[in-house]
NUMI-847525 format. One line per 8 residues: number of its first residue (from 1); for each residue x, y, z negated of C-alpha. Coordinates in steps of 0.001 Angstrom, whole numbers, always signed. Layout:
N
NUM	X:Y:Z; ...;
//
This chain:
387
1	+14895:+25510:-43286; +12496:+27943:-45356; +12672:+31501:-45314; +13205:+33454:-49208; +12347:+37048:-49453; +15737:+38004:-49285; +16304:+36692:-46047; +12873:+38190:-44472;
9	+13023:+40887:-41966; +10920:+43924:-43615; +7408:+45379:-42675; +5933:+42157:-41123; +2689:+41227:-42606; +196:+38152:-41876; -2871:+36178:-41612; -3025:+32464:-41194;
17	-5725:+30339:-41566; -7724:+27421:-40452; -10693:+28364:-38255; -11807:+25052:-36737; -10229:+24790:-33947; -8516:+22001:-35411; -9519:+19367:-37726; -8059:+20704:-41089;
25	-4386:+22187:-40777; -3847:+26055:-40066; -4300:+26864:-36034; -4726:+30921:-36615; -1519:+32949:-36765; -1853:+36889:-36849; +1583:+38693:-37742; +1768:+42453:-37812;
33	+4539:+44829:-38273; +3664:+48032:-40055; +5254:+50355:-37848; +5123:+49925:-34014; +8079:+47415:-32417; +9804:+48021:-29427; +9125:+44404:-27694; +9814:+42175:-24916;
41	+8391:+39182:-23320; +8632:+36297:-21040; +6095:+34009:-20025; +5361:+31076:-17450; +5445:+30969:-14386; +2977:+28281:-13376; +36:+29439:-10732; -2307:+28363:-13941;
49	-1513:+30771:-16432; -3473:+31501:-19025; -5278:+34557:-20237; -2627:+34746:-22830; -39:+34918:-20436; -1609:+37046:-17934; -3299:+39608:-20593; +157:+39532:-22367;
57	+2468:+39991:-19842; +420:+43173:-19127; +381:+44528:-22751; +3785:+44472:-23152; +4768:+46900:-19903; +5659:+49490:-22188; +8396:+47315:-23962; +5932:+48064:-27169;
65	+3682:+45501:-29408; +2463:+45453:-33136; +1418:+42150:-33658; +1328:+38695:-32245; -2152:+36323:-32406; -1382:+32751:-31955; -4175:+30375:-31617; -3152:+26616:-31871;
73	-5251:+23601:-30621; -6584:+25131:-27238; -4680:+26750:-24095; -7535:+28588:-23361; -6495:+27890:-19664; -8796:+27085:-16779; -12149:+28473:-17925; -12011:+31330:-15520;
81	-14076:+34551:-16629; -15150:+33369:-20226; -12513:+32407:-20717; -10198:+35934:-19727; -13467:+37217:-21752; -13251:+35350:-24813; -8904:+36169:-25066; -9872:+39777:-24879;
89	-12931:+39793:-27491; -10357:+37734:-29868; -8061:+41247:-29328; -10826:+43202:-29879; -11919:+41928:-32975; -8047:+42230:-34107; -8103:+45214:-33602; -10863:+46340:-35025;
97	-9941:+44738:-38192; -6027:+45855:-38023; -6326:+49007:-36279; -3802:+47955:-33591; -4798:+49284:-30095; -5811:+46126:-28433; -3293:+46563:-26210; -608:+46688:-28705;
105	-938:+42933:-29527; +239:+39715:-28327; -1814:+36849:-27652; -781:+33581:-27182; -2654:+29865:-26844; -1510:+26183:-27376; -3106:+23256:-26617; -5906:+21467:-24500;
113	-6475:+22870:-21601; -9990:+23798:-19897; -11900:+23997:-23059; -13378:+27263:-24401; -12242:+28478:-27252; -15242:+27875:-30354; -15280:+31753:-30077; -18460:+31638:-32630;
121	-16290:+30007:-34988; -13515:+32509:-34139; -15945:+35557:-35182; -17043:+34276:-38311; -13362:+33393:-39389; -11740:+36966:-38737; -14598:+38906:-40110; -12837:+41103:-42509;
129	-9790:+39523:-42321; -7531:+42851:-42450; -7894:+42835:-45926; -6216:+39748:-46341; -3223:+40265:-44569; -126:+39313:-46648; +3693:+39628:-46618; +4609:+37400:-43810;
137	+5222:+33594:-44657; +6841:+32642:-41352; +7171:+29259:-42983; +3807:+29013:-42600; +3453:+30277:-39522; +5830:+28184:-38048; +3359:+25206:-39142; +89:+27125:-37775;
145	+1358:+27553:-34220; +1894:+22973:-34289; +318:+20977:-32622; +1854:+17684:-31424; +4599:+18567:-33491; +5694:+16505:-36114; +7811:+18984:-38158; +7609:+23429:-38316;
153	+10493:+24916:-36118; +12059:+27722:-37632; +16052:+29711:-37904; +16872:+32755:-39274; +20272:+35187:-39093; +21700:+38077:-40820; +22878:+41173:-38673; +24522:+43852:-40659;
161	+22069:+44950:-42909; +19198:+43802:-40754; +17750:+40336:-40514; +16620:+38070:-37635; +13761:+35318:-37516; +12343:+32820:-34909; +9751:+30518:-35104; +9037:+27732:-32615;
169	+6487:+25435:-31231; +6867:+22393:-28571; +7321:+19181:-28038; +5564:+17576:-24720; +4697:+19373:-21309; +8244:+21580:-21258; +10459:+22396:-18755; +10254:+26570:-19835;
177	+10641:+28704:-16066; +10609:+31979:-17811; +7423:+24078:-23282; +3470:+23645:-24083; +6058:+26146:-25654; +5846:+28853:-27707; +8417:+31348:-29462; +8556:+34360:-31197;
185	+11145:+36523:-32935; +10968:+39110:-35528; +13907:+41458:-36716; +13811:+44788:-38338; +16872:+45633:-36638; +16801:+48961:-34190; +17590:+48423:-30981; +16850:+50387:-27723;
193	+14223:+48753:-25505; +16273:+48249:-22737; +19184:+46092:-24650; +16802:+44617:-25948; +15278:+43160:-22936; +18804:+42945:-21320; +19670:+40655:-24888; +16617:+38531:-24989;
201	+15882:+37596:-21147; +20029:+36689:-20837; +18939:+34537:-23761; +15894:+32517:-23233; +17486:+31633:-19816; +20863:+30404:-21416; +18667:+28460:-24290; +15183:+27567:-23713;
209	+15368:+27716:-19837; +18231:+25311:-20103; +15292:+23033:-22528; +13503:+19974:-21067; +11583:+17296:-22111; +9415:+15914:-19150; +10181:+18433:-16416; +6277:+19763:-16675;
217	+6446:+23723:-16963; +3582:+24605:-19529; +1088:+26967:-18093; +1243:+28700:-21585; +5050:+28818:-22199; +5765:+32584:-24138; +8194:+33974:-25567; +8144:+37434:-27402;
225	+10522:+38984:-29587; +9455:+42335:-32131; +12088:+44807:-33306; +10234:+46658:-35875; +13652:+48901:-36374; +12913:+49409:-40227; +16759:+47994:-40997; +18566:+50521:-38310;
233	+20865:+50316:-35994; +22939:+46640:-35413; +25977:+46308:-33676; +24461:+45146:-29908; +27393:+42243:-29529; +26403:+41009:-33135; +22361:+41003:-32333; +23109:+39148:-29530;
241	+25549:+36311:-30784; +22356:+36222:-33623; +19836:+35839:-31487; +21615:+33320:-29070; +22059:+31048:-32312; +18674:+31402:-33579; +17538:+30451:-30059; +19578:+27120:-29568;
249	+19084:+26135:-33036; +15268:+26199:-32284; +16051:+24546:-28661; +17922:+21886:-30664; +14502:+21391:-32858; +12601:+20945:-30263; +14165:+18399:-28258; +14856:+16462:-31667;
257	+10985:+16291:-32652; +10157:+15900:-28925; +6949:+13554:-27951; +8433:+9953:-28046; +11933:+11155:-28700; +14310:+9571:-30641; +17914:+11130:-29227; +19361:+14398:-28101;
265	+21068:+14447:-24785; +23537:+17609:-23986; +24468:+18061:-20499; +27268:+20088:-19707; +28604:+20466:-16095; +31508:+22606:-15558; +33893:+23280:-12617; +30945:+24422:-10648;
273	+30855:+26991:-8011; +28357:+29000:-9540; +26552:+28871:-12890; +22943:+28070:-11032; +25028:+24849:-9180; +26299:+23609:-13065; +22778:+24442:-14050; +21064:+22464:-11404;
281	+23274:+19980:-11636; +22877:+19385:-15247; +18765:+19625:-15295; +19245:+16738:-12259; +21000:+14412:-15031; +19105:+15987:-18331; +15608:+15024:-16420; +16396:+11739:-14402;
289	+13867:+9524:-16112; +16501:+6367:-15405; +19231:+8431:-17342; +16658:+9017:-20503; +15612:+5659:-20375; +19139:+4601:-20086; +20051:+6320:-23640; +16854:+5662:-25044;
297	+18031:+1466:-24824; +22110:+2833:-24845; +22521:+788:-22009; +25782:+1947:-20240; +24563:+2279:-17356; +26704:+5196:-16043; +25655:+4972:-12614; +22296:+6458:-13242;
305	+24389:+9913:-13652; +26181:+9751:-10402; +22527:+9028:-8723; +21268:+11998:-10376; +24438:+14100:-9432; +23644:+12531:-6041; +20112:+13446:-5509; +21111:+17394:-5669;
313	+21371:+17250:-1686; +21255:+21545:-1627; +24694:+21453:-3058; +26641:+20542:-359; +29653:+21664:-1373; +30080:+18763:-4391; +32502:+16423:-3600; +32089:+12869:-4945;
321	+35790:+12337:-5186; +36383:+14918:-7149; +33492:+14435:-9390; +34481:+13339:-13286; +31685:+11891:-15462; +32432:+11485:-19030; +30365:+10170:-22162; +32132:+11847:-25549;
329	+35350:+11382:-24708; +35150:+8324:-22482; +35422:+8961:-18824; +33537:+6451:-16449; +33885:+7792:-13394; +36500:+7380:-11563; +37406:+4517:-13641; +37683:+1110:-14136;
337	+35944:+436:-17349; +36638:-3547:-19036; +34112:-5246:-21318; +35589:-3074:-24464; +34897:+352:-22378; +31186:-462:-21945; +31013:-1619:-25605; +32038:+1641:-26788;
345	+30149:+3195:-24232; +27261:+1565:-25777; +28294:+2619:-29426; +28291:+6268:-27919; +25037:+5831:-26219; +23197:+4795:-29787; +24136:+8070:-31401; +21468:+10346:-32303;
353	+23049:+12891:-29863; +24388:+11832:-26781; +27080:+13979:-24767; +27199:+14145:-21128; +30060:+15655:-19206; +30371:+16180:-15474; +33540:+18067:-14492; +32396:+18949:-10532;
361	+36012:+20286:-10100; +35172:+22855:-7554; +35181:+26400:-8897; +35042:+27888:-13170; +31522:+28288:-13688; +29800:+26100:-16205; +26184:+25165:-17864; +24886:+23163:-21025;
369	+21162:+21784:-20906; +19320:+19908:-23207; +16478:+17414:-23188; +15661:+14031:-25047; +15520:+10295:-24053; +12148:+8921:-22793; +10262:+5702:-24865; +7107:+4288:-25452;
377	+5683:+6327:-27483; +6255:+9346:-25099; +3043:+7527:-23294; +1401:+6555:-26662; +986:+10348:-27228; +170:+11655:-23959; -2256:+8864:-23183; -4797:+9901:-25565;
385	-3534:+13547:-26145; -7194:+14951:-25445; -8892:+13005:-27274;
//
């Protein structure tokens, strides 16, 4: 998908560029809105966070931001006082160019961690940069905020008169407990700060915190949304429906282009007790590395579901017996399946997208996760991602 200027929100600017950080390819991102945003963010939880994360997290207390900094290539994680020193001198020198408080900016890092950033190189590549700044290409800057990624993650909506975008990196190292994962979304809708964070964090736990690919939780996972307002007012039910497609289309993207992947699996459990039973439930079956490895050679192999169903020992009020498994529209469990079953089971299983349905039949609450199947080249990429 690319973005025309019709379908732009208004008043975001940007830089992106290449500073070395990376070999050739963009890896700076600077997007500013020319009026002030009322913001919101969530962020990892992982006992390494960043200086992103942590200097972040603390920016945005006031629900407020004016730009976003992404830097691409290195997490910036791990390097203890330089490296909480170099995040803020990046800020600083932001801000001296932009004329954004400091603390009216978003940063965010992707990539290696425990390496400093090549702040020299850093310095020399912003140096009157504000005078570059152009009407935001978030085409582009879906590209500059890549790494392992094989292909720019990006969705857009209309609202009313106002317009929605979100851009997206990650592909490895994400299981999001707000994966590496970043995302960010601009609108120059006006919204109150306190729907919006109501909107967003109901959201990101419904899409991307129903998102995994290996079941690592990225100690640089962020995700930031900026309502610049310019637009007015949207209808709240319509921003929200927007913004909940914008966020599963970009969930869908990910696990598509995820490291090694070459299928979608979609886990739905419903008939739960609760929705954080169907939830855990679902992540149990969406992670098992036998059930990905299962779809990634569609070998019908149903059992490997019921294991993973199994292996949720907290939820002691499941009831095998009662328990319905179903792949598409072909149940397996309870059932006796013949030769022809498990041939069309197989069919099902070498789709591109492969449904899973577990019906717990115990109470109305239900869940939907996604994740990927697991191959070789899942280890070809993370074997030598460093180097």
């Amino acid at each position: 998908m690319s973005l025309t200027i019709s379908s732009t929100p208004q008043g975001f600017s940007a830089f992106i560029t290449n500073l070395g950080i990376r070999d050739t390819t963009d890896d700076f991102v600077f997007i500013k809105s020319s009026v002030p945003c009322v913001a919101d963010g969530v962020f990892t939880q992982s006992l390494f966070a960043g200086p992103s994360v942590t200097i972040s997290r603390d920016n945005l207390k006031d629900s407020q931001a004016q730009g976003i900094v992404v830097i691409s290539k290195n997490a910036n994680v791990a390097n203890g006082s330089v490296g909480i020193a170099d995040a803020q001198e990046v800020l600083q020198l932001v801000a001296t160019e932009t004329g954004i408080a400091a603390n009216n900016i978003v940063i965010a890092s992707t990539g290696v961690i425990g390496r400093r950033y090549p702040i020299e190189k850093i310095r020399a590549g912003l140096l009157g940069f504000g005078k570059k700044l152009t009407d935001a290409d978030f085409n582009a800057a879906a590209r500059g905020i890549m790494t392992t990624d094989t292909v720019a993650k990006l969705a857009t909506r209309q609202i009313g008169n106002a317009k929605l975008v979100g851009i997206a990196k990650g592909v490895g190292m994400i299981e999001p407990n707000m994966a590496t994962l970043l995302t960010f979304f601009f609108t120059d809708a006006a919204i109150s700060a306190n729907s919006l964070r109501s909107i967003f964090r109901s959201t990101i736990d419904k899409t991307f915190n129903c998102l995994s690919v290996d079941t690592d939780t990225s100690t640089s996972d962020s995700a930031v949304i900026l309502a610049n307002g310019i637009a007015g007012e949207v209808s709240e039910p319509d921003f929200a429906r927007a913004l909940q497609e914008v966020a599963q289309e970009l969930v869908l993207k990910i696990a598509r282009d995820a490291e090694g992947a070459t299928k979608i699996i979609e886990v739905t459990v419903d008939s739960a007790i609760n929705y954080t039973q169907a939830k855990t439930v679902a992540k149990a079956i969406v992670n098992s590395p036998l059930v990905k490895t299962a779809v990634y050679g569609a070998d019908p192999n149903w059992g490997r579901v019921a294991m993973a169903i199994g292996k949720c020992e907290n939820e002691q009020q499941i009831n095998p017996d009662k328990v319905v498994i179903s792949f598409d529209n072909v149940k397996v469990y309870p059932s006796s399946l013949t030769e022809e079953n498990l041939e069309q089971l197989r069919q099902i299983m070498s789709k591109d997208k492969v449904d899973i349905h577990v019906s717990l039949n115990i109470g109305d609450a239900s869940a939907t996760v996604w994740g990927c199947d697991l191959s070789e080249g899942y280890i070809e990429i993370n074997g030598k991602y460093s180097t």
